[in-house]
N, C-alpha and C positions, 0 to 999 in steps of 0.2 A: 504494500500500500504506500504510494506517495504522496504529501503535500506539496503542492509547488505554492511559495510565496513570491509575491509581487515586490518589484523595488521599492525603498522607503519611498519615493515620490506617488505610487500609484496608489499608495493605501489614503484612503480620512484620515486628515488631521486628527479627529476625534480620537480620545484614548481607546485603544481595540485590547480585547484581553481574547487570545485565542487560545484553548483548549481543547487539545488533540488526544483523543483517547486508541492506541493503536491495539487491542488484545491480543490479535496473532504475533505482534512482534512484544505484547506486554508494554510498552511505553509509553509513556506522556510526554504533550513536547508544550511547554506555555510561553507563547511568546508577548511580553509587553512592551509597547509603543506608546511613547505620548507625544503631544503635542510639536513638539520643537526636537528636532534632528538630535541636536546634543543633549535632550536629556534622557537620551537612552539608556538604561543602567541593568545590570545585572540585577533578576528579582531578588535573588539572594541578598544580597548589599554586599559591602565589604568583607573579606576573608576577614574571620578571626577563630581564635586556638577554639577548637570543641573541648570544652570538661569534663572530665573523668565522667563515669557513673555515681552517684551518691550512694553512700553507704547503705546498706537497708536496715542497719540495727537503728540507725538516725531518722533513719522515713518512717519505719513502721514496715516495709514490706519491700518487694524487689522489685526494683527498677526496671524498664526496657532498655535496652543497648543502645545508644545514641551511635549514630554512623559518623563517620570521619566529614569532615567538610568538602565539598567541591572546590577542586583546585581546576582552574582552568589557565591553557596559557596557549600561547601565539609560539611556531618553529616558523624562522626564515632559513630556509637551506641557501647557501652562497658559495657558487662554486667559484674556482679562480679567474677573475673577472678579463684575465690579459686570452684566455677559451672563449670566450660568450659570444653568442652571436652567430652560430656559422653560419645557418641562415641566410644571414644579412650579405654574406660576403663577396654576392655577385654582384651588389650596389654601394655597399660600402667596404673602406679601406680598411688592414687590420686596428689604424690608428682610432677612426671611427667607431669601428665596432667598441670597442673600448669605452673613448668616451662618452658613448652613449648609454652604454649598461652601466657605467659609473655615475651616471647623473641622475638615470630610472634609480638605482641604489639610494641614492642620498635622499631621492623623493618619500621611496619609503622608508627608511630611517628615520626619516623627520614626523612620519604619518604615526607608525608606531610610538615614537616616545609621545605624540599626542594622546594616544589612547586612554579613556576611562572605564573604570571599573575595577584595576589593580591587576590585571591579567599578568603571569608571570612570559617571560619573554627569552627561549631560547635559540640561539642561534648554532646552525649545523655548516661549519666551512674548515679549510686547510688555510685562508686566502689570509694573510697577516693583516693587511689593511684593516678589514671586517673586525678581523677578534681585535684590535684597538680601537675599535667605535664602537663595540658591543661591550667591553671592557669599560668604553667612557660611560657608557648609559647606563652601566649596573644590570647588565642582560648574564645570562648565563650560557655558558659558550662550548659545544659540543666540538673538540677537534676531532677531526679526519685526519690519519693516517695518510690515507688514498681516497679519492674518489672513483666510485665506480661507475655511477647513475644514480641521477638525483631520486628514482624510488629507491634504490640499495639507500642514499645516507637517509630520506624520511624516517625510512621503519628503523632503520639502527639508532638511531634520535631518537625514535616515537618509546621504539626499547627502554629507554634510559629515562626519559624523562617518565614514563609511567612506573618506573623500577620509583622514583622519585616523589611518589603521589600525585601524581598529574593524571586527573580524571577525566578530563576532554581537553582534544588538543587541535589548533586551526594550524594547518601549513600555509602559508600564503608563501607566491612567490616574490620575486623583486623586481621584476619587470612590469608592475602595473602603475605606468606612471598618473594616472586620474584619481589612484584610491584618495581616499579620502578619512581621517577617523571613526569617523562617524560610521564609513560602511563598515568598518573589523567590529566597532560597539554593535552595531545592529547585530551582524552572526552571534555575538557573544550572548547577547538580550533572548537568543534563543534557549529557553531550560527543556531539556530533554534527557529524563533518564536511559540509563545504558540499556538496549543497544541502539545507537542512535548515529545518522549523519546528516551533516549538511553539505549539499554540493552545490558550488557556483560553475556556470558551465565558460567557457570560452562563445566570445561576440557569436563563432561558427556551431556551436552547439557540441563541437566532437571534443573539446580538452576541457581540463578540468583547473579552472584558477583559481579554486578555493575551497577545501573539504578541512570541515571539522567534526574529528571520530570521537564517539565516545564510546567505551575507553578507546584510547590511544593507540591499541593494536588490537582494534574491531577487523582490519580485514587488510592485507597489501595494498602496497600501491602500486599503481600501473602507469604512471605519468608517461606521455610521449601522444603519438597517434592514436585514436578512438578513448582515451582514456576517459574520459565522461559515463560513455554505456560501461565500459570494465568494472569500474567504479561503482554503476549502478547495482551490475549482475553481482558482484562480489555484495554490496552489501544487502541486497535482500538475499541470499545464500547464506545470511548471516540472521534473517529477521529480521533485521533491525529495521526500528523507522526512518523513513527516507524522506528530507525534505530539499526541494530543488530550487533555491532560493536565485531569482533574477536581479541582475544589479551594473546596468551598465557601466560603471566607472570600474567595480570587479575584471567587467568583462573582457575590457580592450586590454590583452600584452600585446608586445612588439616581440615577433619572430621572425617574421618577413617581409617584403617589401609592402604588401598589400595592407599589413598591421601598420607600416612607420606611415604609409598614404591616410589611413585613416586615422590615425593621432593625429595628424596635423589636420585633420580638420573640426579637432575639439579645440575648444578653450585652454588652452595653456600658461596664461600670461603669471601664473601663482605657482608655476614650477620650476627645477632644476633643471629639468627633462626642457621645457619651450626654451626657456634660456641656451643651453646647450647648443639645440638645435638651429638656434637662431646665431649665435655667434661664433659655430663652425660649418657657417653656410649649408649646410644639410639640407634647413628646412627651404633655402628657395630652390632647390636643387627638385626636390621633391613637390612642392605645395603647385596644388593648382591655378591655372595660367587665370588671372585675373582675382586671386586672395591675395590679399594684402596684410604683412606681418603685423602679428599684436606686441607692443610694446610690453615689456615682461621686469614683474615687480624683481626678478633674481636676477636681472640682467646688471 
């Protein structure tokens, strides 16, 4: 059984309380929304330590077992940035390819330490650079040995950090230069007990730019071609509830030339990624014949 939700713009403003009762998969998924974009919060509220059980010679009788608390957190996997892009390589230079993944990086870097809710935040790379930005932000940093493929580092990550108490976990990647805070709070504003996923699909519907499993090693990953239906098939092979959450700014990465065509033809002017592209002639190189460049607050 799936839910598909609409992006926060398609929903009423009005506060929505939606309650999903799935039997065959056993789960509940509640998601809340109000009024104003940022004030999306986790129903839970705040992490804090759960207390013991209370004695029973003190109560008069025995207690229920209080469950541990939900831990949720965000994995960027980041492979080494000087590889990215091959994709790209029959339009752009290796110098380009570069610093174009380095400036989609910094976009999300900046997106995540915005985040609300306290979500804990690890990072899975070899790439030096990364684990001294992930170091400055107080992130928790999974080193790689080798890289194999970024599904091999997710689940070896996904491993550790559930070894860790990590109850549900979002992988996002780094190549989404539109996200926005507010879209990682919204997945997050989703409560769903285990077994549970949320999948954001790619603009094309076949890749998957955003799954978050609970627990954390509900089912492999498949990342690359068709991973979206993989993704799907493996988690209802699992029960679990499936919700297929739409979110254009999610949607758009840059893989190839037809992704970097249509970034430039969103709104840029509030990123590292437009700046970039604007001051290593990229973007006139590409943008269509009669748009005219936006002046950019990073520029």
């Amino acid at each position: 059984m799936v839910l598909i939700l609409p992006s926060l713009e398609e929903r009423p403003h009005a506060m929505l309380r939606l309650l999903r009762f799935d039997t065959m998969a056993s789960a509940a998924c509640v998601l809340i929304h109000s009024k104003k974009a940022n004030d999306i919060m986790p129903s839970d509220g705040p992490l804090t330590e759960t207390p013991g059980p209370r004695d029973s010679n003190l109560s008069g009788g025995t207690q229920p077992a209080i469950s541990p608390p939900a831990i949720r957190a965000l994995l960027l996997p980041v492979k080494d940035l000087r590889n990215a892009k091959q994709r790209l390589a029959p339009v752009l230079s290796l110098e380009e390819r570069f610093g174009l993944a380095h400036a989609m990086l910094q976009d999300t870097l900046r997106v995540i330490r915005g985040m609300q809710g306290g979500a804990k935040v690890f990072v899975v790379t070899n790439y030096a650079p990364v684990m001294e930005a992930a170091a400055s932000s107080g992130w928790e940093i999974l080193r790689e040995e080798k890289q194999i493929s970024e599904s091999d580092s997710v689940d070896s990550a996904s491993r550790l950090c559930a070894e860790r108490g990590v109850t549900a976990l979002l992988r996002l990647p780094l190549d989404l230069p539109l996200v926005q805070s507010v879209d990682i709070d919204e997945l997050f504003s989703v409560e769903c007990s285990a077994p549970s996923a949320i999948l954001v699909p790619s603009r094309d519907g076949t890749g998957t730019n955003a799954i978050l499993r609970t627990p954390p090693t509900l089912f492999p990953s498949h990342f690359g071609p068709n991973s979206f239906a993989k993704h799907q098939a493996e988690a209802k092979r699992t029960g679990a509830a499936i919700i297929v959450k739409r979110n254009a700014r999610l949607e758009l990465d840059v893989d190839d030339e037809a992704d970097l065509r249509a970034l430039l033809q969103q709104g840029l002017s509030h990123t590292i990624t437009g700046a970039w592209l604007e001051q290593s002639g990229v973007a006139a190189r590409f943008r269509p014949r009669g748009t005219a460049a936006c002046s950019n607050h990073f520029a």
